[in-house]
Structure formats: structure tokens, C-alpha cells
N, C-alpha and C positions, 0 to 999 in steps of 0.2 A: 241806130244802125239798121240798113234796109237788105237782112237777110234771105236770100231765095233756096227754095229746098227743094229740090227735085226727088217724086218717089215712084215708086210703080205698085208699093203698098200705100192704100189709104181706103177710109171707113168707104162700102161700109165691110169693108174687112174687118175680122176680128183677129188677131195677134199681137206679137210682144211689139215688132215692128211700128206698127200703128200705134198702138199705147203712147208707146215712147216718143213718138215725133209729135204727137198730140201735146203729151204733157211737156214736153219742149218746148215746142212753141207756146201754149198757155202760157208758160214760166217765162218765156224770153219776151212775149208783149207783156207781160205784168212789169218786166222791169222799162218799159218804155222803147223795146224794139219794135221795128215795123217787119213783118213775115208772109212774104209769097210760098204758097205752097202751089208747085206743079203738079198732079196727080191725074193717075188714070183716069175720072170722073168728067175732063176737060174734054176728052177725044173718046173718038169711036174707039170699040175694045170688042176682045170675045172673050169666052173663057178661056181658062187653061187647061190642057189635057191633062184630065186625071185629076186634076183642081179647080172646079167652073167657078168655084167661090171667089176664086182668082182671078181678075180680069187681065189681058194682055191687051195694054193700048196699043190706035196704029198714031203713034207719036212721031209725026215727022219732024226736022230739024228745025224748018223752017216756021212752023207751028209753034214750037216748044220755045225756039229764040225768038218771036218777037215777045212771047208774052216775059221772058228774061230780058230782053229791048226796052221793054215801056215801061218792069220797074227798075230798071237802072240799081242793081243791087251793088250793095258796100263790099259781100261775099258771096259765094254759092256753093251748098253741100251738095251732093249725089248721095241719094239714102241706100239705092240698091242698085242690083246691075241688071236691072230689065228693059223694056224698049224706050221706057221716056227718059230716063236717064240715059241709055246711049245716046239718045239726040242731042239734049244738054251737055253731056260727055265731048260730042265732036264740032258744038255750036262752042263752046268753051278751048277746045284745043287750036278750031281752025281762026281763032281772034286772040291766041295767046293768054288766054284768062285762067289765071289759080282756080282750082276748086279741091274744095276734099272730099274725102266720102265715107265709107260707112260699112263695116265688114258685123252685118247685124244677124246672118242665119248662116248654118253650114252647109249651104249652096248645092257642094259636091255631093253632100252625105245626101241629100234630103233626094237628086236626083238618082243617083244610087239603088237609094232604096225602092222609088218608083220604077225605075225603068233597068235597072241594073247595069245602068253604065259604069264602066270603070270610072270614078271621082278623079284618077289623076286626069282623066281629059279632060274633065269639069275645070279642075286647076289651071289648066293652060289661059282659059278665058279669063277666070279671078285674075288671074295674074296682069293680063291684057288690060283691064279694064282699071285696074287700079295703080297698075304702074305710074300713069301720070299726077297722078294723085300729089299734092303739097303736102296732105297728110292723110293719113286712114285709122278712124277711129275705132277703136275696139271694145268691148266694157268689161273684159278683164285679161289678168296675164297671159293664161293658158291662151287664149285666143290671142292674144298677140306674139303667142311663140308661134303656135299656129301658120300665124302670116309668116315670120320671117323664116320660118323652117322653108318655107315654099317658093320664098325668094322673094319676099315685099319690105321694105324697110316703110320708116317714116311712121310708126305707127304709134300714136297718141291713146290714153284713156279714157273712155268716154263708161263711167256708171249708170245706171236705173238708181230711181227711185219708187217710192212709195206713194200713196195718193192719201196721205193721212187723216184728212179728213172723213173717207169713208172706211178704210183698213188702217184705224189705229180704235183699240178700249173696243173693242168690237162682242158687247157681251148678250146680245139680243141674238142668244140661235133661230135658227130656223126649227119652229116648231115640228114639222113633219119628219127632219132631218132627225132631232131631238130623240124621237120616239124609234127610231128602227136598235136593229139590237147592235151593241155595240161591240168593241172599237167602233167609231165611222172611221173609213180610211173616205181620202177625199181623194180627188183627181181633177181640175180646173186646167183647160187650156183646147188649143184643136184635136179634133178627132182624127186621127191621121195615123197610116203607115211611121211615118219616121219619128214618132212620139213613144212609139214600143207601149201602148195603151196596152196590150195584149199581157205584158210580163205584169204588169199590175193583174190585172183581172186574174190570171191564172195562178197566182201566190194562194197560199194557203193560209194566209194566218186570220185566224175566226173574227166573225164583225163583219160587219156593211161594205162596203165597195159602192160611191156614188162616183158617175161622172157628172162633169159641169163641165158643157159645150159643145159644139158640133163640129162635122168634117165628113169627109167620102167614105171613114171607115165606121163611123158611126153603126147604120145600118146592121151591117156585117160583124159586128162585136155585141149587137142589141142578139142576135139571136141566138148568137154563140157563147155568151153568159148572161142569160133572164133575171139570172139571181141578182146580179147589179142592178143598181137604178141608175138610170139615164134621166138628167134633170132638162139638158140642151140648155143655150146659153143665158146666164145669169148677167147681171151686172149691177154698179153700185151699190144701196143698202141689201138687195135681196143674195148678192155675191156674198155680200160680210156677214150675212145672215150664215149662207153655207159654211163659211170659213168656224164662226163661231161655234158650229154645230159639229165641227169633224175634231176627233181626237187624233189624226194623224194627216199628215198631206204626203202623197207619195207622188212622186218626181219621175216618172222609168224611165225618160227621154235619156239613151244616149249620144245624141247630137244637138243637144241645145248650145246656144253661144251663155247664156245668160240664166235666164230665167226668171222672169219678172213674178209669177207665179208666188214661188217661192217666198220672194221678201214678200208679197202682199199678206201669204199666210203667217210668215212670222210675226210682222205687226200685229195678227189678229190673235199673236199667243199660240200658233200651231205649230207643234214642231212638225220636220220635214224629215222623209226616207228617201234615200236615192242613192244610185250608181254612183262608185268614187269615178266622177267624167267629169270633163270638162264643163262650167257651169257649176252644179254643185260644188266640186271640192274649192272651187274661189269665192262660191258664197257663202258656205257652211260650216259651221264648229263645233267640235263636238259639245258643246253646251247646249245647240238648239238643234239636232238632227242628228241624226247616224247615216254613213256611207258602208254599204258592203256590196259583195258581189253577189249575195244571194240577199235578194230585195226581201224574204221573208223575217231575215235577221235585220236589214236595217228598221221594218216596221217596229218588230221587237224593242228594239234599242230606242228608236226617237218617241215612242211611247212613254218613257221613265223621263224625258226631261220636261223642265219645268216650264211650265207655259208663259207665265211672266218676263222670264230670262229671255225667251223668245221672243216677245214682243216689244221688249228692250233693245234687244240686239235691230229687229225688224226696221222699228224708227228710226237708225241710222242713216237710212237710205233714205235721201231726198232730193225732190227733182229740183231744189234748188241748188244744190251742189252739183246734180249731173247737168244743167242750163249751164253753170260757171263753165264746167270742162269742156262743153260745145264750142262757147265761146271763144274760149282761148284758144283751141283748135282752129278757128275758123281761119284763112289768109285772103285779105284785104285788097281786091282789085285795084288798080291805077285808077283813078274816078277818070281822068284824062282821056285815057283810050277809052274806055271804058264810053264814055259819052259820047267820044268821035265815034265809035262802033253804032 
């Protein structure tokens, strides 16, 4: 099957986003799919205000449709709602062509938090942009109530997995890690306003506080707690390395859709603290993490569980099960038109 994906996240960004369409795709050519990725990287781009890490391509229609023209695709996903998925969006509508998409960050929240726009106007656009949608994938409940509280139907599940080969039996700490005084509370993902990096750091419960990875607030959280260590971004063995080395993973994000994070540390035997939000409380039990509202008490708590239990629970999640759900998601153009176009 000759799948095309359209995103406006792709490497060398680093998030859950990217992760996931990566290890999607790997997973759907292992099974003998063919996969066009559209991405920023194709077209001229700048950054984004208040996010340069982020590129905002200038992805016109006519650009973005031939290169969906030449490969003649079987389906086509929309991964986000940024400018090269608009093109594809209206290169797709204006020829009648199915496409799904992809409700993968909380959009509204995340602009919110930056600029302080009211999120329901945020909403208006979600809503626009996904209405034509054949289906809109979500990777758990609470975000699929989400959508239809808002007024989207059609919404499918789409899970995260795990990368098991490098986050599974992960028993090689990071020496340096190893040695600070303990709890390690850990932290792995962007350094950002809408991450609430801040409620982490400021918690009081004794032991190390490491980040892992960067962002715009980075800086500004380096000078405002010295006593953290800022590692900036890690990846494969020297990630599992971290993971192995923290006796707790803390979560503070209250607007993640998911949290790919999370399971990566569970696999490695870590239990997780975090806000009872959405995200957490769909991937969490109390067997491997505690949720409260005062993130001091959830550290407390996901300290006492068992780390085995959690790396049990962790290797549930695999990206071959979330490939399957892609899959069957996906709705199948007319090859007919399709070729006439």
C-alpha cells in the first residue's frame, strides 16, 4: 500500500510528534508498505514565533500536490494542522480525495499559554480543519472526548508505543547520573512554557531534579534553579542510560495529548508522578505511578512502586500495535480518479 503523510512536524525536530510518525513509518515499511513523507524540510520555511526550533514552511498547494501527483498514493494522513498540511488539506478537498488526520498536541492550550489567546478561538480552526476529515485519530479516550465535546465526530484510536529495543531491561545507569544524591527525579521531553517544567523544579521533595532536553525556556529555568542539572538532549543508549539512573520520572505537563515519555520510562522500570490530566490518567495505574494534585505527593507515592511491575506494564505498548491502528484508520482513495487527477 503506497501511504502519503503529510506533516509540518519532522526531524530535525525533536517531540512526541515526530517520534511517532517515525516509528510508524519504520513499522509500516517493515511490513512491506511504501511511505511518502511530506515535511517542512522539502520547502523554504522560517521559524516560528516564540519557537524557531519549529519551522513554518511556505508550502504551497501546488507544490505539496504534485509531489502527492507523482506518488499516486492508496491513502493520505494529515499529521498536523500547520501550512503544509493546509495545502494537502485543500489539494485533497478541491479533487474530492479521503484523507484523515491526526489530533496529536493541544494546539489551543499550547497557544494559550504562549500568547494568551483565548483556546476557544484556537478551537474554531481545530474544528475547521478537521471537519472534513474521514476520520481523526487520537491516542486515547480522554482526547477523544475532547474532540467530540468540541463538536468533531469520527474519531478513531491511534496508541504510542515503546522502542524496545533501546527502552526495555535498561539496567546500565548513567554513571554520572548514578552518583548525584538521591531520589534522581528525572524530566525527558521539550523545554517549554506549556510543559509546566517549572511545577517540577519548584516541588520540594529531597534528591536531584535532572532535565533531559531543550526548548525556548531552557535558559530561563537554567538560572532560576542552578541546583537542577540540565543534561540538553539525550537519545537512544545514552536516554536509557538516564532513564535507568532516575528513581522517579515526573510528568508536570498539564496539556499533553499522550505522552510518549512516560511509557519509554516505564519500560525502563521507572515509575512515573504526574497531574491526574489528561495523558496520564489514560496511561497510568496505580501499580506504576501515582497522580495527585500536589506533584510533591505524587513523587512520594510513585517512589514505593515496584520497578519490575513497571517495566511490565511499559512493554505493552508497541509500535506494532499502534502501525495496526494507523492502518485500519486509514480510508482508501478511488485509484480511478485518483490517476485521472
Amino acid at each position: 500500500m503506497r501511504i502519503a503523510i503529510a506533516t509540518d512536524a519532522w526531524s530535525p525536530q525533536v517531540n512526541g510528534v515526530v517520534r511517532t510518525l517515525q516509528a510508524v513509518r519504520t513499522e509500516l515499511e517493515r511490513q512491506g508498505h511504501e511511505i511518502l513523507i511530506v515535511s517542512p524540510d522539502l520547502f523554504y520555511s522560517l521559524p516560528c514565533p516564540t519557537y524557531p526550533e519549529i519551522r513554518l514552511a511556505f508550502a504551497t498547494v501546488a507544490d505539496v500536490g504534485k509531489r502527492l501527483a507523482d506518488f499516486n498514493p492508496h491513502a493520505i494522513h494529515l499529521a498536523t494542522e500547520g501550512p503544509v498540511c493546509l495545502a494537502a488539506r485543500r489539494w485533497c478537498l478541491t479533487r474530492h480525495f479521503p484523507f484523515t488526520t491526526a489530533y496529536h498536541t493541544q494546539f489551543p492550550d499550547y497557544v494559550s499559554a504562549r500568547t494568551g489567546v483565548n483556546p476557544e478561538w484556537i478551537w474554531r480552526y481545530i474544528r475547521w480543519f478537521h471537519a472534513p476529515a474521514e476520520a481523526i485519530l487520537a491516542s486515547t479516550p480522554s482526547v477523544a472526548a475532547t474532540l467530540e465535546k468540541h463538536g468533531l465526530a469520527g474519531v478513531r484510536h491511534w496508541g504510542r508505543g515503546v522502542d524496545l529495543a533501546t527502552f526495555s531491561d535498561c539496567t546500565v545507569a548513567d554513571p554520572a547520573l548514578a552518583r548525584l544524591p538521591g531520589p534522581i527525579q528525572l524530566y525527558v521531553g521539550r523545554v517549554a512554557v506549556e510543559k509546566n517544567i517549572e511545577a517540577f523544579l519548584a516541588s520540594t521533595h529531597p534528591g536531584t531534579k535532572v532535565i533531559v532536553g531543550d526548548g525556548p525556556a531552557r535558559a530561563s529555568l537554567e538560572a532560576r534553579f542552578p541546583e537542577a542539572k540540565f543534561l540538553g538532549p539525550l537519545f537512544g543508549d545514552q536516554l536509557a542510560a538516564a532513564y535507568a539512573a532516575a528513581d522517579v520520572f515526573v510528568f508536570p505537563s498539564r496539556t499533553d495529548t499522550f505522552g510518549l515519555v512516560m511509557i519509554e520510562a516505564l519500560a525502563c522500570g521507572v515509575p512515573v508522578a504526574a497531574y491526574p490530566v489528561t495523558g496520564p490518567i489514560d496511561v497510568l495505574t496505580d501499580q506504576v505511578g501515582a497522580m495527585h494534585a500536589d506533584l510533591d505527593v505524587a513523587i512520594a507515592t510513585a517512589l514505593t512502586r515496584d520497578r519490575q511491575i513497571c517495566a511490565a506494564y511499559g512493554e505493552t505498548f508497541t509500535w506494532e500495535a499502534s502501525a495496526r491502528q494507523f492502518l485500519s484508520a486509514l480510508v482508501p482513495l478511488d485509484q480511478d480518479k485518483a490517476i485521472a487527477a
